[in-house]
N, C-alpha and C positions, 0 to 999 in steps of 0.2 A: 508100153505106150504112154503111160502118165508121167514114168521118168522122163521119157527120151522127150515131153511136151514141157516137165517142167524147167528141163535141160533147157533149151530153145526160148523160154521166158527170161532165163538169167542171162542167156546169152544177149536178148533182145533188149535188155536192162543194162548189161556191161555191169553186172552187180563184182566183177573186181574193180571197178572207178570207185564201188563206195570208200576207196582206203583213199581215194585223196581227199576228199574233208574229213575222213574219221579222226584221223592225227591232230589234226585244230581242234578237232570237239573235245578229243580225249586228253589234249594237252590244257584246254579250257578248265577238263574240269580236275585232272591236277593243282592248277593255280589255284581254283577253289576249294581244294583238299588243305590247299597248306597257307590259305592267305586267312588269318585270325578274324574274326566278327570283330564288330563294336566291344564286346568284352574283354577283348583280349584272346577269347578259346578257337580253336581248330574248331571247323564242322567236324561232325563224325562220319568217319568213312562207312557206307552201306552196299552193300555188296548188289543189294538189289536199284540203288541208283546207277552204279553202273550197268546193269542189264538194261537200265531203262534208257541210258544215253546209246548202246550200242543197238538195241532194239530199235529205236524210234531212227536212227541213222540209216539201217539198214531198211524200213521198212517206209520209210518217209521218203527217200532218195528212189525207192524200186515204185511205189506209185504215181513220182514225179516222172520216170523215167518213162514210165509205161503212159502216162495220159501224152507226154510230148511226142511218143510213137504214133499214139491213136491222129492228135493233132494236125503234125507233120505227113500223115502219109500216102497224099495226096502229091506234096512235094519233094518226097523222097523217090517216090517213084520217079517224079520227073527226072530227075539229079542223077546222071550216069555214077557222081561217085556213089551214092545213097540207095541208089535202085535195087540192090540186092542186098537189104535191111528186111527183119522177116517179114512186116505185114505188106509191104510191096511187092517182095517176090512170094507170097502165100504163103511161106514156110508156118507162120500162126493167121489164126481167125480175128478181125476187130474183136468179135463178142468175147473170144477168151481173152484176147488180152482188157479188155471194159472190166472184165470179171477180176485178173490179177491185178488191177487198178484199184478197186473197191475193195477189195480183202487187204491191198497192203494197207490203204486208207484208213479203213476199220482198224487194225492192226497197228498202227501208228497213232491213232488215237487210243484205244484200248491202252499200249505200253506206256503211257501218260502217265497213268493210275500207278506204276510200277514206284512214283516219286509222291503219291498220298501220305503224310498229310499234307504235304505242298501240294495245293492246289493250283499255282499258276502253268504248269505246265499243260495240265488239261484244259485249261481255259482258255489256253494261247494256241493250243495245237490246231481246231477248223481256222483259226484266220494264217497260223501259217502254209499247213497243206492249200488254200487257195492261192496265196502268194507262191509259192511253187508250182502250182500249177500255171500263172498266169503266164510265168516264163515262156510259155509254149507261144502265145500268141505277140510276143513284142517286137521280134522282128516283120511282121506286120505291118508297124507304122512308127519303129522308133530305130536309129541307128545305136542306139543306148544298150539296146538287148543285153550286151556284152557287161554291160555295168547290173545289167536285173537278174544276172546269171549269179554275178560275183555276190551280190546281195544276197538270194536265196541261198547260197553255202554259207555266207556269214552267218544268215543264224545256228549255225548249227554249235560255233564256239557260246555265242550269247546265248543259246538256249542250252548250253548243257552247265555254264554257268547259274542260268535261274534256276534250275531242275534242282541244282546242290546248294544254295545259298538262298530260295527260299524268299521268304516275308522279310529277311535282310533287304533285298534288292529293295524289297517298296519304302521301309523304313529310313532308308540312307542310299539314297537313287548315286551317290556316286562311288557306292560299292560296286558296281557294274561299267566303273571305268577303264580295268583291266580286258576284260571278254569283251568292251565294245575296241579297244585298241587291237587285238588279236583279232577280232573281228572287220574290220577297217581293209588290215594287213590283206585278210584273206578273200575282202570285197576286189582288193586293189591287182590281187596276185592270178585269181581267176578270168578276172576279164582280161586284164595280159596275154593271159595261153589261151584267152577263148578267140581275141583279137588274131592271135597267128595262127589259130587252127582257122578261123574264116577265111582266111585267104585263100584257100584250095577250091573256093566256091564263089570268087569277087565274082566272073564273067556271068557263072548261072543267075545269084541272087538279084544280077542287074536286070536279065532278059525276062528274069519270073516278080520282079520289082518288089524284090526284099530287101530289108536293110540290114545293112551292117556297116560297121567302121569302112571296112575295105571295099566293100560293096559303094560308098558316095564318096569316099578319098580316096582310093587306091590301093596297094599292098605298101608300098615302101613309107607311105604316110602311116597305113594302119600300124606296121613294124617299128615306128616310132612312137608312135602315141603306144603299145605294147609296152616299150622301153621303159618310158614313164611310167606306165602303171607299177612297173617292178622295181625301178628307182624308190616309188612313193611307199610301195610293200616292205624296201629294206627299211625306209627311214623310218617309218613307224613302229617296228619289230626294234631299229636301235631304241625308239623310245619306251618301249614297253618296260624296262626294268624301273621306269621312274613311278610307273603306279603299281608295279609289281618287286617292290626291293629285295625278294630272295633271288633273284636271278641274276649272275655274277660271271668273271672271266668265260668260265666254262658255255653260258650261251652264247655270248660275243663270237668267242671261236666259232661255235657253230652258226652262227647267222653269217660267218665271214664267209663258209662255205658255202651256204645256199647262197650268198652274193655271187659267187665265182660261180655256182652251175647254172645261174640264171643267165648270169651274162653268156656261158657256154650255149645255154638254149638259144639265146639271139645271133648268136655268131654262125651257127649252123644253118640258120634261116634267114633268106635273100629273095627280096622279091621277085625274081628272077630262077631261082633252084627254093622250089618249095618240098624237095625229096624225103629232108631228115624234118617233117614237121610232123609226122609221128613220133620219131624219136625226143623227140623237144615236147613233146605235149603229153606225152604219157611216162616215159624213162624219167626223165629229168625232173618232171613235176611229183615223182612218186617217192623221189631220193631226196627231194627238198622235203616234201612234209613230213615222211617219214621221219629223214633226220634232224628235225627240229624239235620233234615230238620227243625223241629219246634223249637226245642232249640236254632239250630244256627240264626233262622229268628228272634226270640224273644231277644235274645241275638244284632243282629244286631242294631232292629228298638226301643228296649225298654231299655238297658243295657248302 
């Protein structure tokens, strides 16, 4: 009974989505593994920062995921596509899921500590989990949502950045130029796929007067302004080796390919046949981060 409940939690989380920001965070914090301080020296690698980057990911993304359930579920019912989401069709209770909201909570702040003596991480984590959580309520009253999505995963490269680099970051504030450019990338590349996953929902969001891109311009506009976003995601990722100089041929190559499955992901998707916009939002986005993550770490540690 308690597996088959906490089965039906992860499921209600999609805690395999946490692998499409992990790769930014964990590529984030490669970059800080191998980018020298003010002295010249390498951080030292701790085995227990990385628990605390992969902790805080996995535990921060599953309480953000769970308060947007509790949020939303009033309008997921409405939503023939969303209506058989668990707390709509009953499959979990609000109160359990309040409870696995509060524990991941706790648990996301708790794994803070995991990066002591750096205390910024603890310090910054209540005002981030609230900025995650506000995500829930933006489509509400802003067509922007799609841009406060991309935000809220941005921080995840910028804070696994601070977590490794520490009183560096406050002493020479544009040590944190690298992870806010990675970050940018990832503001820009999120709200893109979040823009064409909206559109299987323009008609609803208009009748239930929520906003989204496609929801006040349409799909073929939103599929555009999409475009852009990914356009602006490559051109930023071309400029990151200029604050990050170990990164050479070998990630160029790989960013030529995530250029090319991005444009695949748009090519599939018509406003008109919105069929492959699963395939385009979950395949395609999970082959980009994925492979940018291992390119650019092989590239760092072996190029």
């Amino acid at each position: 009974m308690i597996f088959s409940r906490f089965r039906l939690l992860l499921e209600m989380v999609r805690f395999s989505h946490t692998l499409f920001a992990l790769p930014f965070a964990m590529l984030s914090a490669v970059m800080a593994w191998t980018t020298p301080v003010v002295d010249g020296q390498l951080p030292r690698f701790d085995w227990l920062d990385l628990a605390g980057i992969l902790c805080c990911m996995v535990f921060g993304r599953s309480a953000a995921m769970s308060a947007n359930r509790i949020v939303d579920r009033d309008i997921d019912e409405a939503n023939p596509r969303t209506a058989r989401r668990h707390l709509p069709a009953g499959l979990l209770s609000v109160s359990s899921v309040v409870v696995f909201a509060l524990l991941n909570s706790v648990a996301f702040v708790a794994s803070t500590c995991l990066f002591l003596p750096n205390r910024l991480p603890l310090i910054l984590s209540l005002p981030v989990l609230l900025f995650l959580f506000g995500y829930s309520y933006t489509k509400r009253f802003t067509s922007l949502a799609h841009f406060w999505l991309g935000a809220a995963l941005m921080l995840a490269p910028v804070s696994a950045w601070i977590a490794i680099r520490g009183e560096q970051v406050l002493q020479n504030p544009s040590d944190l130029s690298p992870a806010l450019l990675l970050g940018a990338a990832v503001l820009l590349w999120v709200a893109g796929f979040d823009m064409i996953y909206a559109c299987q929902d323009t008609e609803f969001d208009r009748r239930a007067r929520l906003h989204s891109v496609p929801a006040r311009w349409g799909n073929s506009t939103a599929l555009r302004v999409a475009a852009v976003c990914h356009f602006g995601m490559v051109l930023l990722l071309v400029l990151l080796p200029t604050a990050l100089p170990g990164l050479g041929w070998l990630y160029y190559l790989g960013l030529l390919a995530a250029a090319v499955l991005l444009a695949y992901e748009h090519s599939i998707v018509r406003p008109d046949d919105l069929t492959r916009v699963n395939v385009a939002f979950f395949q395609v986005n999970a082959v980009v981060s994925f492979g940018l993550f291992i390119i650019a770490t092989i590239d760092l540690y072996c190029c």
